[in-house]
MARPA-774755 format. One record per residue: residue in three letters; x, y, z of N, C-alpha, C, O in turn. Coordinates in steps of 0.001 Angstrom, whole numbers, plus 500000, padded with zeros to 6 digits. Layout:
# MARPA-774755
AlaXYZXYZXYZXYZ
...
//
This chain:
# MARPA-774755
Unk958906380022556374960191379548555877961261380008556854961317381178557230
Unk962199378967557303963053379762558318964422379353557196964470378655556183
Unk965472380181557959966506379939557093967556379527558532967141379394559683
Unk968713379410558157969765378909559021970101379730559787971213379349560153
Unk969813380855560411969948381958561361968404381859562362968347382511563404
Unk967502381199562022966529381945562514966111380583563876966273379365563959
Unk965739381263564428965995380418566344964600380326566581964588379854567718
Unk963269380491566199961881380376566210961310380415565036961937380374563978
Unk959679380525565173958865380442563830957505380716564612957262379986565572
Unk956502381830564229955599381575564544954587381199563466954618381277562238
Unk953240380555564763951838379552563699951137380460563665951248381064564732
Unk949769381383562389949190382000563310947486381023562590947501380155561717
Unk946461381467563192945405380604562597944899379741563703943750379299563712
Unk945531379576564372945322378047565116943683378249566072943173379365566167
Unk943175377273566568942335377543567170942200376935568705942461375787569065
Unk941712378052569514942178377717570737941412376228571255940218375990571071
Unk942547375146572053941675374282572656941630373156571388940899372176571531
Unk942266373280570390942754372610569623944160372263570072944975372995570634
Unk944304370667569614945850370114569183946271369666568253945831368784567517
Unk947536370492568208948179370330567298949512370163566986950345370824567606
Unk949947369166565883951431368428565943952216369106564986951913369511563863
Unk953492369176565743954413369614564849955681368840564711956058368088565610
Unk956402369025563506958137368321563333958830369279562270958457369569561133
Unk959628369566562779960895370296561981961561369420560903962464368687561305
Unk961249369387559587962502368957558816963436369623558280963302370433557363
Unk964299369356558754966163370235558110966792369308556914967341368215556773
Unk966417370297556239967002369853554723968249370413553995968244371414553278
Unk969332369619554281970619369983553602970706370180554913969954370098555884
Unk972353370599554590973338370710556001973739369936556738973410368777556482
Unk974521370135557843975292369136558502974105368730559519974304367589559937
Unk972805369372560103972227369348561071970495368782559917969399369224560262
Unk970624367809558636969812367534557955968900366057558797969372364981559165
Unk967564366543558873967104365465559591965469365557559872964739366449559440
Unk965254364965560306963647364886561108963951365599562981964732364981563705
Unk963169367000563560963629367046564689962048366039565686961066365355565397
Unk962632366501566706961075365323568121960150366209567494960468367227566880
Unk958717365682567713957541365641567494957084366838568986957161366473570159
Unk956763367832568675956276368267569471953912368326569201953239368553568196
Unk953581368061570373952394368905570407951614369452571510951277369064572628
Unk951366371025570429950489371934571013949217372415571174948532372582570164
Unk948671372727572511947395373155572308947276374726572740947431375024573925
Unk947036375592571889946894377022572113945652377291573326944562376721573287
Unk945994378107574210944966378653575071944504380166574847945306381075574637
Unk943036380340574920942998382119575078943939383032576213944111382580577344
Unk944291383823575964944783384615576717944289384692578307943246384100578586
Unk945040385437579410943791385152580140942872386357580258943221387439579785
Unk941733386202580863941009387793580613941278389121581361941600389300582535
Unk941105389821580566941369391414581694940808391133582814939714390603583010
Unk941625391521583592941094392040584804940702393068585167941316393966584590
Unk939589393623586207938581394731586380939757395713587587940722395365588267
Unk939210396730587420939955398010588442939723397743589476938625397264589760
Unk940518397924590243939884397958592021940486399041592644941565399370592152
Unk939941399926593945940450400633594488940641400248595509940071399157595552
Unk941251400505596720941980399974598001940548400360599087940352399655600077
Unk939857401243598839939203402110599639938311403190599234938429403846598199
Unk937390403330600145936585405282599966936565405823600869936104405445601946
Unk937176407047600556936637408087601397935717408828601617934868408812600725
Unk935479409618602610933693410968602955934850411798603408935823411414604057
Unk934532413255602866935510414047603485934534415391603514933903415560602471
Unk934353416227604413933697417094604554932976417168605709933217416162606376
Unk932099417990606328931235418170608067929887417735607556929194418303606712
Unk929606416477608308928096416123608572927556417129609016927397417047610234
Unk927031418486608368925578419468609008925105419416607898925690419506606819
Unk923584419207608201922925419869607534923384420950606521924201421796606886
Unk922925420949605361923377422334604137924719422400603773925168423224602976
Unk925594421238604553926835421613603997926704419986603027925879419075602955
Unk928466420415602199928449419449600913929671418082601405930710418392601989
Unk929360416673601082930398415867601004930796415425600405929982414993599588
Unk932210415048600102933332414802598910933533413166598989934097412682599970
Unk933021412292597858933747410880598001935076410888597487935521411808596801
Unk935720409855597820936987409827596399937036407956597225936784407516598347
Unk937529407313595825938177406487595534939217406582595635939752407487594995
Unk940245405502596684941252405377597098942310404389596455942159403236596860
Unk943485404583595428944298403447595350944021402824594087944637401778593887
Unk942995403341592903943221402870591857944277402187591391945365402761591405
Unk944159400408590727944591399585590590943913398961589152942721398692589007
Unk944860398820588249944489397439587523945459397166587081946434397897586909
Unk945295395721586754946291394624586402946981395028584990948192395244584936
Unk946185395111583910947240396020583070947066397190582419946805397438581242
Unk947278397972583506947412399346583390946560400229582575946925401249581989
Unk944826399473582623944318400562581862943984401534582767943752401357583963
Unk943962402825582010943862403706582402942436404262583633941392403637583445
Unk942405404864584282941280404990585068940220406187584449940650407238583975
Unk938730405844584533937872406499583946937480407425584832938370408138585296
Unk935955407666585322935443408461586076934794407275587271934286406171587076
Unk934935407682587956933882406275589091932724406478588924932123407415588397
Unk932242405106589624930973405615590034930116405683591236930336404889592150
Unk928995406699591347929353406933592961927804406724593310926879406963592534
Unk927642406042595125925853406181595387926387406059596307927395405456596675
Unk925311406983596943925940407912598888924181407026599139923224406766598410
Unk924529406826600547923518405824601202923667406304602589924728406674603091
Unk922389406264603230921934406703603852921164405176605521920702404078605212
Unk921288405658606957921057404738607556920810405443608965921466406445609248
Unk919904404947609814919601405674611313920772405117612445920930405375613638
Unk921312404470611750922173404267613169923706403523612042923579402899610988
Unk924860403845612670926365403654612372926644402581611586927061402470610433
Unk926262401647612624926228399796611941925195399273611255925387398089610976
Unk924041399770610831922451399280610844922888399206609031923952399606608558
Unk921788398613608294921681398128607128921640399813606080921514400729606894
Unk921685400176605133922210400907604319921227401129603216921274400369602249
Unk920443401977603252919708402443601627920086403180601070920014404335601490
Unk920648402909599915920609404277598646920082405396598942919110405432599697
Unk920562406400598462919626407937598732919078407822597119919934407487596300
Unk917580408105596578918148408255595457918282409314594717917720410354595058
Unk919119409247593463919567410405592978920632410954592926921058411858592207
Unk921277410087594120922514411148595116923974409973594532924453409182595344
Unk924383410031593417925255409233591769926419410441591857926993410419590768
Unk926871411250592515927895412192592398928771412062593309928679411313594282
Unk929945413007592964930964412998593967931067413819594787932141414123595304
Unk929749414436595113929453415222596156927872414661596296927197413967595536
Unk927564415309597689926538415177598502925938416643599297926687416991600209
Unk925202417188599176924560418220599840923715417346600986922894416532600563
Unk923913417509602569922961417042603533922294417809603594922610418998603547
Unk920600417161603780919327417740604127918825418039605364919488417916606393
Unk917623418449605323917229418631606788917022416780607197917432416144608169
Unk916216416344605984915481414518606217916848413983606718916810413274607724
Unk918141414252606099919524413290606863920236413733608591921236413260609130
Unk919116414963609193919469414894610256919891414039611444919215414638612280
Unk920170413603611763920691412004612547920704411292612104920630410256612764
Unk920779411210611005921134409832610069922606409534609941923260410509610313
Unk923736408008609340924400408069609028924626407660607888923884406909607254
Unk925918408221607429925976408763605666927323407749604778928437408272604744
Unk927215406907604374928032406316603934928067406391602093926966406588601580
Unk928882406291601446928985406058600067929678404959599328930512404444600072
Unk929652404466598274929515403221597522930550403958596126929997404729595342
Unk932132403590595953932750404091594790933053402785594001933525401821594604
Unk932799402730592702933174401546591926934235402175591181934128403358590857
Unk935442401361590822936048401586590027935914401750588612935028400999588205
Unk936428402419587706935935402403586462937252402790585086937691403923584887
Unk937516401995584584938792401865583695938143402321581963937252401889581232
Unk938885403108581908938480403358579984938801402368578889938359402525577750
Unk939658401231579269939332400160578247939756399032579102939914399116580320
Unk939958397799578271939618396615579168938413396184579456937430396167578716
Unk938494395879580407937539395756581525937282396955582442938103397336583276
Unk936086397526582232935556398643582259935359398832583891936097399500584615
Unk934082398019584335934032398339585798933906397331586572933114396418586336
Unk934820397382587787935309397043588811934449396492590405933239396690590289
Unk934731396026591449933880395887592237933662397170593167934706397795593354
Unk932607397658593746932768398859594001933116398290595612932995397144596044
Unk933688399785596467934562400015597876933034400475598828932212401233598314
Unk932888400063599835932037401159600416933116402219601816934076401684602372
Unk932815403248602044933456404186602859932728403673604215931720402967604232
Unk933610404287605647933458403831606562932110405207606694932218406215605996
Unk930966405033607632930182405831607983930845407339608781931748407508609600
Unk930001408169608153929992409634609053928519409935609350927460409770608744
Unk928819410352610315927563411005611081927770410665612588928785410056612927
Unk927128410923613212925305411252612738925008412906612401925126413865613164
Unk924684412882611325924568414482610731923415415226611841922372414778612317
Unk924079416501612006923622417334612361923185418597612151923899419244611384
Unk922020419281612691921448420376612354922474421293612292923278421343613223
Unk922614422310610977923391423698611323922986424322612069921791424397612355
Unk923926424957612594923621425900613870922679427229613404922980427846612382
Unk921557427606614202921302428806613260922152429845613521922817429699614547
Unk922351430965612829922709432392612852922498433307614216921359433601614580
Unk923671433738614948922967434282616035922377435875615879922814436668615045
Unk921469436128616697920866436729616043921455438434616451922070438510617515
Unk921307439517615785921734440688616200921110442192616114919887442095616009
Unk921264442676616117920386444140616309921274445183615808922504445156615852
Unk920583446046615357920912447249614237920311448601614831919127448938614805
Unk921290449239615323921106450287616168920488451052615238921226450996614254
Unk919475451793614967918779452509614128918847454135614766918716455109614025
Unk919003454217615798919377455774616460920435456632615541921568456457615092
Unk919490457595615514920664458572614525919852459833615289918713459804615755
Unk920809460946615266920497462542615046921076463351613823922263463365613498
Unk920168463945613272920387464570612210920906465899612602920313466496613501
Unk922026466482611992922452467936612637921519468988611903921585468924610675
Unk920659469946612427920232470303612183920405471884612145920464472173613340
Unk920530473174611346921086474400611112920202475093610583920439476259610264
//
């Protein structure tokens, strides 16, 4: 019911992809009449859109025994849901440019290198991941590090064991 102040009206019910006709009749008043024939067809909304990040990073020293840090760069979504936890797979390859296998197991945001990733290079895989909406995103891959290398061993040293005992 609208009354003589009111400048809209909403339909609710309708079904999308349906049409449907409408006409205003104004009853009483100086403005009493039939208004144009409008018709509408309701559309769904459009759908969420998924997170994206700009980029990944590897941050940390390719040796052997030491640890590497991914991060997702530039979290983005269209309406503003919030960002979850990513998700992460570090991949593994013998040469810089060459094709890319999964390590498996290796789903964290860190990486411990092995002795097996010695000259290998080390790339990782971050997907975006949003807590509502549209959940997950296309994932980023990071530019390669390596070629990992052996830690250096320990140099080695000596322990003067010479003593004199004072003796009285």
């Amino acid at each position: 019911v609208l009354t003589a102040s009111s400048t809209g009206a909403m339909v609710t019910g309708l079904i999308n992809g349906t049409a449907y006709t409408f006409k205003l009749v104004v009853v009483g008043g100086s403005y009493g009449g039939d208004s144009n024939v409008i018709i509408v067809t309701p559309t769904a909304p459009p759908a969420n859109a998924a997170p994206t990040f700009t980029s990944a990073t590897i941050s940390g020293e390719a040796k052997v025994g030491l640890q590497l840090t991914a991060a997702g760069v530039g979290y983005s979504d269209t309406e503003s849901d919030p960002a979850g936890s990513p998700q992460y797979q570090w991949m593994i390859c013998g040469t810089a440019d060459g094709i890319y296998t999964d390590i498996s197991g290796a789903t964290q945001a860190t990486y411990t290198l092995l002795a097996v990733d010695n000259g290998k290079y080390i790339k990782v895989r971050v997907t975006p991941v949003a807590t509502s909406g549209t959940l997950t995103g296309t994932a980023v891959q990071s530019t390669a590090v390596g070629p990992v290398t052996a830690t250096a061993a320990p140099k080695p040293f000596t322990v003067n064991t010479s003593f004199k005992v004072n003796q009285t």
